[in-house]
N, C-alpha and C positions, 0 to 999 in steps of 0.2 A: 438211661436204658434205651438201648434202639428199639424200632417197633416189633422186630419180633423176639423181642423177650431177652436176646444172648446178652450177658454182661461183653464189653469191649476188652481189647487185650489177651481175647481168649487164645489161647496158646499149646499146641498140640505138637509137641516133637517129632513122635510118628505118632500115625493116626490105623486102625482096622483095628477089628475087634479080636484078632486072631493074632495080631503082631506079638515077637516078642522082643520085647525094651530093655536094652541094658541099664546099668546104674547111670550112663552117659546119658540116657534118653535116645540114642540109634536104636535101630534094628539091628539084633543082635546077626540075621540073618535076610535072605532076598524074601520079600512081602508079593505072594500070587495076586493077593488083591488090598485094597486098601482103601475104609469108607472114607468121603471127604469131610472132613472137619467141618464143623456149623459157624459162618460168619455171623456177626452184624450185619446187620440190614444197610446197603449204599446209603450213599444220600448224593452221587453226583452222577449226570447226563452225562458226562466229560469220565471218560473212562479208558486205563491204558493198560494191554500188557506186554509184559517186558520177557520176551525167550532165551534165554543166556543158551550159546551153540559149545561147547567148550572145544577148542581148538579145531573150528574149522576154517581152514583156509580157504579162503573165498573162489581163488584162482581155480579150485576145481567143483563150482558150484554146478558151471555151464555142462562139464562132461556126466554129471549123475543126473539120476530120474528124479528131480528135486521141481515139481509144477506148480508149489505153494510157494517157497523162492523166490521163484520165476516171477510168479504172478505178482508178487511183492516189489521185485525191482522195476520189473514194470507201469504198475500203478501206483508206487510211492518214491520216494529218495533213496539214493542207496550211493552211501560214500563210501571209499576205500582209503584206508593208509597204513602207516607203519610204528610199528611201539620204539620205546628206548630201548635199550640193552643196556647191561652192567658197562659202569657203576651205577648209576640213577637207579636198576632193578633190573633183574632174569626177565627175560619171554617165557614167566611161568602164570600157573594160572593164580596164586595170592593174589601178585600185585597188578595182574588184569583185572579180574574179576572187584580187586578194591578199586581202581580206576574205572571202571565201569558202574561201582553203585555210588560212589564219594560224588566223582565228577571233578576230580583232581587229580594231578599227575604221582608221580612216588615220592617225588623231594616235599609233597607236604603230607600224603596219606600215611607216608612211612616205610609203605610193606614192600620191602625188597625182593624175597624170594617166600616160598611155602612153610619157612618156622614161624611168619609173619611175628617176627622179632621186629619194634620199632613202630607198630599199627598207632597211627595215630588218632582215632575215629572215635575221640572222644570231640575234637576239635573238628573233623571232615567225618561226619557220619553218612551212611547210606541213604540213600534218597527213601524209602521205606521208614527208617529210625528218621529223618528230617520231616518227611509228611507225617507220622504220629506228631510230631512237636509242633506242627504249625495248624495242621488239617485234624485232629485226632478223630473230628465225625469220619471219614475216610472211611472203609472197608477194605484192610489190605492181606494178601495172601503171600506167603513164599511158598515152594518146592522147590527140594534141592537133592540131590543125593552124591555128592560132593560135601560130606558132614565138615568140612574144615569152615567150608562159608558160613555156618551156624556157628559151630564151636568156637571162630575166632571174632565173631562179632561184625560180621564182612555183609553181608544179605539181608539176612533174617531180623535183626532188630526194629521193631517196628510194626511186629505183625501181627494183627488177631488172632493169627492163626498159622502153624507153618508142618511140615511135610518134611522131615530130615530121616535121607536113606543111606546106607552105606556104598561104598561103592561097585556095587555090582550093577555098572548101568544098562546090560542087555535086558533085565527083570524090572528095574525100578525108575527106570525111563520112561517105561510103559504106565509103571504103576503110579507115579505122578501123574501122566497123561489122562490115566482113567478118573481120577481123582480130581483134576482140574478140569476135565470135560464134565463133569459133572456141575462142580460148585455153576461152571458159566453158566449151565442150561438151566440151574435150579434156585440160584441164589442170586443176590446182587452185588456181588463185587465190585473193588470202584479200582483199585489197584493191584497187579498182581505181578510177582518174578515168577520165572519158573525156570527152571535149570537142567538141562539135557547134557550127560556127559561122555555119551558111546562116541561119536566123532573122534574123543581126544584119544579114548581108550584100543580102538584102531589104529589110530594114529601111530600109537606108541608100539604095537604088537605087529601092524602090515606094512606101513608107510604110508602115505599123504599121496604115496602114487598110484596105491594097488587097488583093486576093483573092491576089496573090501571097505573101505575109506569111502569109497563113491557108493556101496553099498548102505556103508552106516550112514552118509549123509539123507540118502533115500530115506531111511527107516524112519531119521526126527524128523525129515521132511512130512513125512506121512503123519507123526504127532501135531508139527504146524497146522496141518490141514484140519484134523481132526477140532482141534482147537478156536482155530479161525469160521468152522462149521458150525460151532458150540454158539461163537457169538450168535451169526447172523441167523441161530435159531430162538433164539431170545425171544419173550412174549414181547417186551419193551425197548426189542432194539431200534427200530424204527425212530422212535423219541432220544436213542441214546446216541453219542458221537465219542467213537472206538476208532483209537490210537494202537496200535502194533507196533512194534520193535523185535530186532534181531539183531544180538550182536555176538561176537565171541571177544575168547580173551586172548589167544596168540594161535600161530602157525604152528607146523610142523615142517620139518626138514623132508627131502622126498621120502626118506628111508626109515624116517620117524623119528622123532624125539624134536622138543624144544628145549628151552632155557639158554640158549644163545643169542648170538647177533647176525646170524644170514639173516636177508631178507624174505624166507619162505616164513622163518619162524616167528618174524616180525610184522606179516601180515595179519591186520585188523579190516573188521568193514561195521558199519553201522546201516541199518536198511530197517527204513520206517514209514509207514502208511496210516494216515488220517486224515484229519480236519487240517487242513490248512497247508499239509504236504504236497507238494508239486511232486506228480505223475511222470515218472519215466523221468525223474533230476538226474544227472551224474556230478557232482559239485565235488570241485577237486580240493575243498577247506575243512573238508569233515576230520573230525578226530575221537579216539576213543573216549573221552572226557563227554561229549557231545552226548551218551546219555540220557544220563539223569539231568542235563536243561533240557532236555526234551522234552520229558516225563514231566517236569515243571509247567512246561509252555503249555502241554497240551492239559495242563490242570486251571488253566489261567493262573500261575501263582508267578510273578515276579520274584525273582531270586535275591534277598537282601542282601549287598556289596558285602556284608559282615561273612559272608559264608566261606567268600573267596575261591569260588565256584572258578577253574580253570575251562570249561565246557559250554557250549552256544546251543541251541535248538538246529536242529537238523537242516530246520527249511530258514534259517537266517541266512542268506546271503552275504558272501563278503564283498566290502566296498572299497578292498586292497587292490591299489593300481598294480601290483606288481601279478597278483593274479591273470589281472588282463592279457597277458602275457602265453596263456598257457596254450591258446591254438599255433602260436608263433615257436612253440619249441622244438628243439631239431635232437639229433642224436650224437654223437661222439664224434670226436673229432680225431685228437691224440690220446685220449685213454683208452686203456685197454682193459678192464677190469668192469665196463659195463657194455653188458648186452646192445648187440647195432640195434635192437628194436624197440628200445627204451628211450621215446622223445624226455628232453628234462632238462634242455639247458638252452639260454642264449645271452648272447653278451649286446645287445640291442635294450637297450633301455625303454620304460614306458612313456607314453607320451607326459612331455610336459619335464620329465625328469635327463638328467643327461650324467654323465660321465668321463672326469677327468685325466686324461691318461699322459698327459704333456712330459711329466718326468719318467713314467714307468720304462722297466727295463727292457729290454728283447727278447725274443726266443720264448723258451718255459712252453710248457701245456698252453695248446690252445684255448682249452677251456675256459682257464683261472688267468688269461692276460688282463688284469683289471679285473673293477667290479664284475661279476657276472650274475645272472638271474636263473635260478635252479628249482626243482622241486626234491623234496628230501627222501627218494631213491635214487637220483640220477647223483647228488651230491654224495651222500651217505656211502653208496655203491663205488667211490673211488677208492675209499682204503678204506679195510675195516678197522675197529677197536682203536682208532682214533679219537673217541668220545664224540666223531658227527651223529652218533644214534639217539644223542643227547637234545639234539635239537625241536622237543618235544613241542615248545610253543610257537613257533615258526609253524604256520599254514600254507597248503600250498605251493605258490611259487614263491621262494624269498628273494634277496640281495646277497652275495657272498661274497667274499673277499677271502681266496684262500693261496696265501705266500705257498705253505706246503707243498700244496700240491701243482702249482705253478712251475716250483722249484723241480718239479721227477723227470724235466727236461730240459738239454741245459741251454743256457741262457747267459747273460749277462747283465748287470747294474743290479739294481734295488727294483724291489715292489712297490709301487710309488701310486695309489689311485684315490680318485675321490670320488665319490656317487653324491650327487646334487640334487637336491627336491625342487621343486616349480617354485616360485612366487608366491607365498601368500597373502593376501591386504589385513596389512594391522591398524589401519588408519584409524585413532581415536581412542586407540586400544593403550590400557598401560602395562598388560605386560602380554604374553606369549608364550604355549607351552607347546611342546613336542613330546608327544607318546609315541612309544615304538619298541616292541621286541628285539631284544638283543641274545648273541648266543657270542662270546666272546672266550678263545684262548691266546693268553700269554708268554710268549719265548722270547728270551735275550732283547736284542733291540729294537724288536718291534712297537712300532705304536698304533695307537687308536685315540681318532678326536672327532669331536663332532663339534660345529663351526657353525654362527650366526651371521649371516651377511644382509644387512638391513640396505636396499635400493639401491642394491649391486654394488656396496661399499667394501672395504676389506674384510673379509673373514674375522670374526674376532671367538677365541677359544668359547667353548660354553663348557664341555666337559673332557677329559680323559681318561682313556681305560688304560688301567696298571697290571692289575689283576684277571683271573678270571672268572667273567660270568655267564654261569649254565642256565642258556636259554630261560630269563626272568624280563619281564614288564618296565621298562623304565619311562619318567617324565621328569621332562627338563625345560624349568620357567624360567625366561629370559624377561628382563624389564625392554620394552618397547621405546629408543632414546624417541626424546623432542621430536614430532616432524616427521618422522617415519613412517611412509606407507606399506612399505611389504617387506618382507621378511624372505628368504629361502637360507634350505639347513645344508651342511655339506657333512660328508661322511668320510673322512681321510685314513686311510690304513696305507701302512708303511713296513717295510720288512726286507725278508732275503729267503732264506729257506725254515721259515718260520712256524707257524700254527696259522689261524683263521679269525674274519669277523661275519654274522649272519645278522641282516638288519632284518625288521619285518612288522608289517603291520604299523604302516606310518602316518598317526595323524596328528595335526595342526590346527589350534583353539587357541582364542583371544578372551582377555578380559580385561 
C-alpha cells in the first residue's frame, strides 16, 4: 500500500462525478468538467510526460502561435522524420500511436490500420503496460480521448489510473488538460501519457494549410503550457528531474486527410526536453520508435534485448559514418519528382569508405550511377508506392543502390557497383562479425552479395540475397583465416532496370 492509502492499479475509465458512463466505460457525452482521479503516491525523482499531438505536422509548427513548442525545440532535441506507408501500415493513427507506445515498428506491433486487426502487444506492450511489469512502485496516469487507444489495448494498459473521452476533442481536450493540471500540482505522479486530438480533427475538416490548423495547434499549445507550468509549480520540483516529450502520430495532406504515402502525411517529429537532453539538438537519426527508449532512459531503466525494442533515447547519438555525410548533401540532379530545395543525396562516399564503379554502365539518373548516399525523403520522394516508404530502419543518411531508378534515363550496359567499408584489424581475432541494416528488393537478374576481403586478398562470398528483405537487422560471422590482420566488407549489387539495395548502420566486432 503506497503511503497515501490508494490501493495501486486504481483504474478510472472516465473520471467527474457528473459524467455519464456507457456500459463501455466512455463518456456517453462531452464532460464540462472532470475531477482528477486519485493516484498512488510516486516513489521516483526521475519523472516524464509523454503529450501525444495527433496529426500534427511539424512543418507548420513555425507559422502558429505555438511559444511552448518553441520553447521546447529550443531547450531540448527535436528530431523529424517520416513513417512507412502501406503495405507495412496506413499513416493512420492505430499504427502511430502503437509505434509510438510499443517502441516498435508495424511488422512486429501488428497494427496496420484503425480495425487494429493483428495487434500484437501481448508480445510488444506499451511502455506504460511494460513499466507496471518491471517498475509497478511507479505512479502512472493516461488521458486520452481517442477511446480506440484504451479499447484496443494501445496506451492505457498499465495505469493506476486513466481518463477515457470520446471524441469530441474541442471539450475534452480541455477537460483532460484540467484534469492533469491538477493531479501535476497536487499529487505525485511518476509517469504520465496524455493525449490531445483537435490538431488531427482540423486537420481533417480545414486542411493542414488553413489558419484553423494553426489555430488548433495554438490551442494544445496553450494546454502544453499549462502543463509544463503545473510541473515547475510543484512543492518538490526543485528535488525532481522532469523529462517532457511531444510527439505525433502522422501528417496530414495540405487539404486534409491522411492514411497514405505523400510525404506531408508521412511527417513525424519527436521533441524532448530534460536531464541529459542536449538544447537546441537537430539530430537527423531520430525516429518515431525513439519514444518509449526515451521514456526508459530518462527512468534509468536499461531496456532488456528480450523486448526487441526497434527505438534509441533521443539524445543517443549516431556513430554511423554515413551520417557524417549530411552537411555534404546537395539537391537533384536529373530527377524530377523532388523538390530543388530538398538537400538528400550524394554519391561521395565517407571517409575511409570508397566505391567501385569500374564495371558500371553509362548514362541512367545521375543520382543512382552507383552506390549513392541518401536520406529517406530525398530517396522515398523518387517514385512513390514503390515500397521505398518501407525503409523504416535505415536512419538518417544510408547507402543505396537503386538499378530502378537509375534505369528512368537511358543509359547503356548493366548496374554493376560495390560500396567498400575501411579496413578493420582482426589480428588474434578468430572470427569477425558484420552488423548492418539491410532494405533489399528482388527482380529477375539482379544480384546482391556481401564479400570478405582479408589484407586486401580476393573477395571471397560471405552472403547472398535472393529474396526480399523489408528493411530488418542482419549479422554476418566470418572465421578470421590464419595470419590475418584486417578484414574490409564489400557490398556488390548488380542489375539493369531492376529494384533496389539500402545498407545502413555498419558495424564491425571481433572475437
Amino acid at each position: 500500500m503506497p503511503t497515501n492509502g490508494i490501493p495501486r492499479r486504481t483504474v478510472l475509465a472516465a473520471a467527474g462525478a457528473t459524467a455519464a458512463v456507457t456500459a463501455t466505460g466512455l463518456l456517453a457525452a462531452p464532460a464540462a468538467h472532470a475531477a482528477a482521479p486519485t493516484l498512488p503516491n510516486g516513489t521516483s525523482k526521475d519523472k516524464v510526460l509523454v503529450v501525444g499531438m495527433d496529426g500534427l505536422r511539424h512543418d507548420r509548427i513555425d507559422a502558429a502561435n505555438a511559444p511552448n513548442l518553441k520553447s521546447l525545440m529550443a531547450n531540448g532535441t527535436y528530431g523529424t522524420s517520416l513513417l512507412y506507408a502501406n503495405p507495412m501500415a496506413a499513416t493512420s493513427s492505430g499504427p502511430g500511436w502503437s509505434t509510438i507506445s510499443t517502441g516498435v515498428w508495424p511488422d512486429k506491433h501488428g497494427v496496420k490500420d484503425n480495425t487494429f486487426v493483428g495487434k500484437n502487444y501481448g508480445q510488444y506492450p506499451g511502455f506504460l503496460a511494460r513499466l507496471n511489469q518491471i517498475r509497478p512502485e511507479l505512479s502512472l496516469f493516461a488521458a486520452v480521448d481517442w477511446p480506440e487507444l484504451d479499447t484496443h489495448g494501445t496506451v492505457t494498459p498499465g495505469a493506476d489510473a486513466k481518463l477515457v473521452y470520446n471524441n469530441n476533442y474541442v471539450v475534452n481536450d480541455k477537460v483532460i488538460t484540467d484534469a492533469t493540471e491538477d493531479i501535476l500540482r497536487n499529487q505525485n505522479p511518476d509517469v504520465l501519457f496524455v493525449y490531445f486530438g483537435e490538431t488531427d480533427e482540423v486537420g481533417h475538416t480545414s486542411g493542414a494549410k488553413s489558419q484553423a490548423y494553426l489555430d488548433a495547434i495554438a490551442v494544445q499549445d496553450g494546454y502544453l503550457g499549462r502543463l509544463m507550468t503545473a510541473i515547475k509549480a510543484r512543492p518538490s520540483y526543485a528535488t525532481e528531474r522532469w523529462t517532457v516529450i511531444v510527439a505525433t502520430d502522422h501528417g496530414h495532406v495540405d487539404a486534409g486527410g491522411h492514411g497514405g504515402s505523400s510525404i506531408e502525411e508521412r511527417r513525424t517529429f519527436v521533441l524532448a526536453q530534460g536531464p541529459g537532453i542536449a538544447a537546441g539538438a537537430r539530430p537527423v537519426d531520430t525516429r518515431l520508435v525513439d519514444v518509449a527508449a526515451t521514456v526508459f532512459q530518462q527512468l534509468g531503466i536499461a531496456p532488456d534485448p528480450a523486448w526487441g525494442l526497434d527505438g534509441k533515447p533521443i539524445q543517443q547519438r549516431s556513430t554511423d559514418p554515413f551520417d557524417a555525410l549530411q552537411s555534404s548533401l546537395t539537391g537533384r540532379v536529373d530527377e524530377t519528382g523532388i523538390p530543388a530545395g530538398v538537400l538528400g543525396f550524394t554519391r561521395t562516399a565517407p571517409s575511409g569508405w570508397s566505391v567501385i564503379n569500374n564495371a558500371m554502365g553509362t548514362g541512367g539518373v545521375t543520382e543512382w550511377r552507383g552506390w549513392s548516399f541518401a536520406t529517406d525523403e530525398f530517396w522515398s520522394r523518387t517514385q512513390r508506392d514503390q515500397s521505398r516508404e518501407l525503409n523504416v530502419r535505415a536512419r538518417g543518411v544510408f547507402a543505396v543502390a537503386d538499378s530502378d531508378e537509375w534505369s528512368d534515363k537511358a543509359f547503356s550496359g548493366t548496374y554493376d557497383s560495390t560500396l567498400v567499408t575501411p579496413a578493420y584489424a582482426v589480428s588474434g581475432a578468430s572470427r569477425v562479425t558484420l552488423d548492418f541494416t539491410t532494405f533489399y528488393r528482388q527482380e529477375g537478374s539482379q544480384t546482391a552479395q556481401v564479400l570478405a576481403s582479408f589484407n586486401g586478398g580476393t573477395p571471397t562470398l560471405v552472403k547472398s540475397y535472393t529474396a526480399d528483405v523489408i528493411s530488418q537487422p542482419q549479422s554476418l560471422s566470418v572465421a578470421v583465416p590464419a595470419g590475418a590482420s584486417s578484414v574490409s566488407f564489400r557490398f556488390r549489387y548488380t542489375g539493369s532496370n531492376n529494384w533496389y539495395w539500402v545498407i545502413d548502420g555498419v558495424k564491425v566486432a571481433t572475437s
